[in-house]
N, C-alpha and C positions, 0 to 999 in steps of 0.2 A: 054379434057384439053390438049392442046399443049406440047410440052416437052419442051419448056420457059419457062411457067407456071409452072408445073411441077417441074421443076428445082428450084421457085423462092421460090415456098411454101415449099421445101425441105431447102431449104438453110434458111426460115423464123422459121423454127420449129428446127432449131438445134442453131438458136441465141436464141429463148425463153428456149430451155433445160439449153442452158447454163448460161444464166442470171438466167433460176431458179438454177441452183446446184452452182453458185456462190453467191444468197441469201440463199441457205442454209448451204453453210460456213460460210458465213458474219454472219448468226446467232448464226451459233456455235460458232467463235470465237470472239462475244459480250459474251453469256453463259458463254464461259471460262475465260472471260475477269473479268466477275462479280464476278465469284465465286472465282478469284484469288486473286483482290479486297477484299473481304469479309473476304478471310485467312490472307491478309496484316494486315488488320486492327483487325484482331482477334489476330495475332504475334505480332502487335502492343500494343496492350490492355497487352497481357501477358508479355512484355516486360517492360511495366509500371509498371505494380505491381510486376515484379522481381525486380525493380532496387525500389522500394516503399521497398517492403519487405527486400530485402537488405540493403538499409540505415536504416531500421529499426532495422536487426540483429545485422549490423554494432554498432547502436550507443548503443543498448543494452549491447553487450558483449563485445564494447572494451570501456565503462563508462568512463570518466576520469572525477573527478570529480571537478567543479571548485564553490567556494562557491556565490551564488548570491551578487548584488554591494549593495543589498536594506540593508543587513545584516552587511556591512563592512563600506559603507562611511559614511562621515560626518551628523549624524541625524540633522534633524531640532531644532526648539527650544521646550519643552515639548514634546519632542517623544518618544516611547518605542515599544517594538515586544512583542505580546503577546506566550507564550509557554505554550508547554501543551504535556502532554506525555499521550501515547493508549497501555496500555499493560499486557497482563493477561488477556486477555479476553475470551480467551480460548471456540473459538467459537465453535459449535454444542456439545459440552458436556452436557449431561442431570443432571443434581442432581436433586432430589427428595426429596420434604420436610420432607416426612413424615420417613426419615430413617436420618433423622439430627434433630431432634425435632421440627419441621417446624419454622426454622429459614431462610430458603432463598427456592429460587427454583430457575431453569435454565435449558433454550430452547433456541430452535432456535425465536420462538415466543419472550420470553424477553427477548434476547438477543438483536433482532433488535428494540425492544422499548425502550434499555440502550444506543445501540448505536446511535439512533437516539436524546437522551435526553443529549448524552453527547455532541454532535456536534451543537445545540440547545443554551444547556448553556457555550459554551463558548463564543457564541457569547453576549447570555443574562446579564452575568456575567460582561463582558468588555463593552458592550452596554450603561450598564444601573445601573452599580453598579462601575465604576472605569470610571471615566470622568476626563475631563480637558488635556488628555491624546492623542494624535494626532498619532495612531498605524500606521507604516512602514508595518506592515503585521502579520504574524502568524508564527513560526515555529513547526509543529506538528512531535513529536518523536515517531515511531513506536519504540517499546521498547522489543518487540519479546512472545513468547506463543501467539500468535494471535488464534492459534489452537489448543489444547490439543492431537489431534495427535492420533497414536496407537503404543508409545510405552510401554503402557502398557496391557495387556490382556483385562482387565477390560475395556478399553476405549472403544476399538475395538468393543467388544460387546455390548455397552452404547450408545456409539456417534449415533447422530440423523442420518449423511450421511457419506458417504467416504468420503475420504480425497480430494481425486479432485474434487467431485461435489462441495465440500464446499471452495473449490478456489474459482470455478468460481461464489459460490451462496454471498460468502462476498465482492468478487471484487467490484463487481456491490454495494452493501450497501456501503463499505468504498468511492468509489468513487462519489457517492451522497453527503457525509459529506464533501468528501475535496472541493467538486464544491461549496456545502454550505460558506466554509469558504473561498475560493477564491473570491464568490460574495460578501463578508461584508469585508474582511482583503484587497484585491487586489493583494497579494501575500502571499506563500504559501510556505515553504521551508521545506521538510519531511525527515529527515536522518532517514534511519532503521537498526537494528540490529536481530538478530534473537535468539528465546529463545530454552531452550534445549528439548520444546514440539515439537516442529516444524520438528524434525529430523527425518529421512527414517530408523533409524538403534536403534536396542533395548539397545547398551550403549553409551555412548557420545563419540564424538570423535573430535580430535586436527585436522589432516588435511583436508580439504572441508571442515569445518567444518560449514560455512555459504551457500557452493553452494549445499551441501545435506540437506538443510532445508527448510519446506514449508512457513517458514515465508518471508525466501530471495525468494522464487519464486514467491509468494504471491505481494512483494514490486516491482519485477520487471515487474509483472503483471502489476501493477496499475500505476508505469512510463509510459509503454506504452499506457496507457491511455492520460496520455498528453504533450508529446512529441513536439505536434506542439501548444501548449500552456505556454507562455512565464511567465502568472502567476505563475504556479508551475513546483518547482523542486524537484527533490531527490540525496541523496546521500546514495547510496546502496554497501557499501565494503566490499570485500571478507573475511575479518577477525571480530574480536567482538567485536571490538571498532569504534565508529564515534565521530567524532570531529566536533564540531560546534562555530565556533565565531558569536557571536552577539555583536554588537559592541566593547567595549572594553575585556570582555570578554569571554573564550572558556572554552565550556560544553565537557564533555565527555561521549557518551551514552554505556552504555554497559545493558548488560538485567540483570547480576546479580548472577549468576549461578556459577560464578568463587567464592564465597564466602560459605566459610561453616562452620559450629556450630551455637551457636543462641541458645543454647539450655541449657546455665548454667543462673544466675540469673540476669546476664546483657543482655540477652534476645537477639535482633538480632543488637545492638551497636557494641557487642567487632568483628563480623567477617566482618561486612561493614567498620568499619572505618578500619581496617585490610588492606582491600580491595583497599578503600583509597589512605591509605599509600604505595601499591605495587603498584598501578597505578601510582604512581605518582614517582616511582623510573625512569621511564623509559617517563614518557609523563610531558608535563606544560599544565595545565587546572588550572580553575577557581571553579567549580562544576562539582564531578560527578550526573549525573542521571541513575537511576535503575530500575530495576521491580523484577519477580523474586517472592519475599516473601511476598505476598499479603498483603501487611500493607504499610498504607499510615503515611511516617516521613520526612517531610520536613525540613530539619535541613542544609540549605546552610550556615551559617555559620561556622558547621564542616564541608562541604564538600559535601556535597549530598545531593539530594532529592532523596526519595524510594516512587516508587508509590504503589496506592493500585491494587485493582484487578476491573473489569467489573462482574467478574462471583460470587466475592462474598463467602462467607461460604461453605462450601460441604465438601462432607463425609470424603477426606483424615484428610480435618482441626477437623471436629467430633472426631474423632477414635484419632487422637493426642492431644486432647483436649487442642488444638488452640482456644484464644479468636475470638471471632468472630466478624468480621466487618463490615460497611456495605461497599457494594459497591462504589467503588471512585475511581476517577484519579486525578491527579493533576495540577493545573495551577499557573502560575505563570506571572511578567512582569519582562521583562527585562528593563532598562532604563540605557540612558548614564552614566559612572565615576563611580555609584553605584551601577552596578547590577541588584540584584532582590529586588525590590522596594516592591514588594504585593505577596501576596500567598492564595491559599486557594486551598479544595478538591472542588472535582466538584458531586455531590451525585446523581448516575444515578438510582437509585430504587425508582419504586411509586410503592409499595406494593398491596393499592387498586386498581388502574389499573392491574397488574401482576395479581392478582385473587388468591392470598395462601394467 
């Protein structure tokens, strides 16, 4: 080989080194290119659900609460909102028949067959038993003891689950029945208050006194469930009253717990209209509504309706030799000028199906 040659192939083998170790930059920096790519849109992705999550805490914790138009404006001609209040249900508490003379029983089991039968008939009820009636929607009152809680020993070692598991195991059940009543009513307005089962602490207390309750965590639980859902609202306030107008008049919810005696032979009359009369020093309502005392009294023309309970009879009621009742909530219709037009309980016990 000549030293021309020589030369030519020297000088041809050091352009192939270099186009090879310039493709093999070129590939590395596609690799780095991809994988930098790949962190974008993964920072991207987590950047979405911070600013997701964030308007969601946002709108959580700073609520302001504004009453829906379907509630306020001008109703049509024969219209009315049907109401209905949830409270005392006092979920995963056990009672047992056979140490109350088997007058009731209560599980998690019938518990979810009461709440499914109550959500059921209120549609069955305004369906198929109250016509001619053109309903705006529904307002369902959470009315607080959702839970029976552990503040008392006795629960603690009774109750079916904890107390968190059993957040998250009724969310999911109450949030079936409101989607229930959003697909038949079209709208769906839920003020809650909280009862004094629902609290983290073994005596009652004045201040938090709704933000340490698992009933308030419970209702803001279930807000969050539909948030991007213009059907339903809630109105979940820091203290123990909720105000609800429906048309011309406003409800005042409270659980009931602020009232005490009941126990001379005007029975629980002289400490609710009490009660009443002290609410009313201080607010303008139309009707309060209550829970509280497991007894269902519907008496709007004094002032209140008292709902009954979900859970029914058990052993505290035994041992006090409390009459016993059955299971019930209360329904009602609101309609224009007048009020509450209709009334009845709503009776969630099939005994034969429950199996005692």
């Amino acid at each position: 080989m000549s030293d021309d040659s020589f030369q030519e192939f020297a000088e041809e083998g050091e352009v192939i080194q270099g186009i090879t170790a310039m493709s093999r930059q070129l590939g590395r920096a596609r690799t780095e290119a991809s994988v930098l790519k790949a962190q974008v849109k993964e920072l991207e992705a987590d950047l979405d659900q911070a600013e997701i999550r964030s308007q969601l805490f946002t709108q959580l914790a700073g609520h302001t609460y504004k009453s829906p138009k379907w509630l306020t404006t001008t109703p049509k001609k024969s219209s009315g909102v049907v109401c209905t209040i949830l409270s005392d249900t006092h979920f995963d508490e056990v009672v047992k028949p056979e140490e109350i003379g088997y007058r009731n029983e209560y599980n998690r089991e019938i518990a979810v067959a009461r709440l499914e039968n109550y959500f059921q008939k209120v549609i069955l009820l305004t369906k198929d038993y109250i016509t001619g009636i053109n309903y705006e929607g529904c307002v369902l009152f959470l009315g607080g003891d959702i839970f029976s809680g552990d503040i008392h020993e006795e629960l603690t070692q009774t109750n079916e689950d904890t107390m968190l598991s059993s957040v998250i195991f009724w969310t999911e059940q109450i949030t079936a029945g409101i989607n229930l009543l959003a697909e038949h009513f079209n709208y769906v307005h839920i003020p809650c208050v909280v009862g004094n089962h629902g609290r983290r602490t073994r005596k009652p207390r004045a201040k938090l006194r709704a933000r340490d309750n698992f009933d308030w965590f419970l209702a803001k639980t279930l807000e969050s469930q539909w948030l991007s859902d213009d059907r339903v609202t809630f109105d979940i306030p820091d203290g123990t009253d909720a105000f609800v107008p429906i048309h011309n008049s406003t409800y005042l919810l409270t659980h009931g717990d602020q009232a005490s005696g009941g126990g001379g032979i005007g029975g629980i009359w002289p400490p609710i209209m009490r009660l009443v009369a002290r609410k009313r020093n201080n607010n303008d309502f139309t009707c309060m509504v209550l829970g509280h005392w497991h007894q269902l009294v519907m008496a709007p023309s004094s002032g209140f309706i008292l709902n009954g309970s979900l859970k029914g009879y058990d052993e505290f009621a035994s041992v006090m030799n409390f009459p016993c009742e059955p299971p019930q909530q209360a329904l009602w219709i609101n309609v224009p000028d007048k009020g509450i037009l209709w009334q009845t309980p709503i009776l969630v016990c099939d005994k034969k199906a429950e199996g005692w």
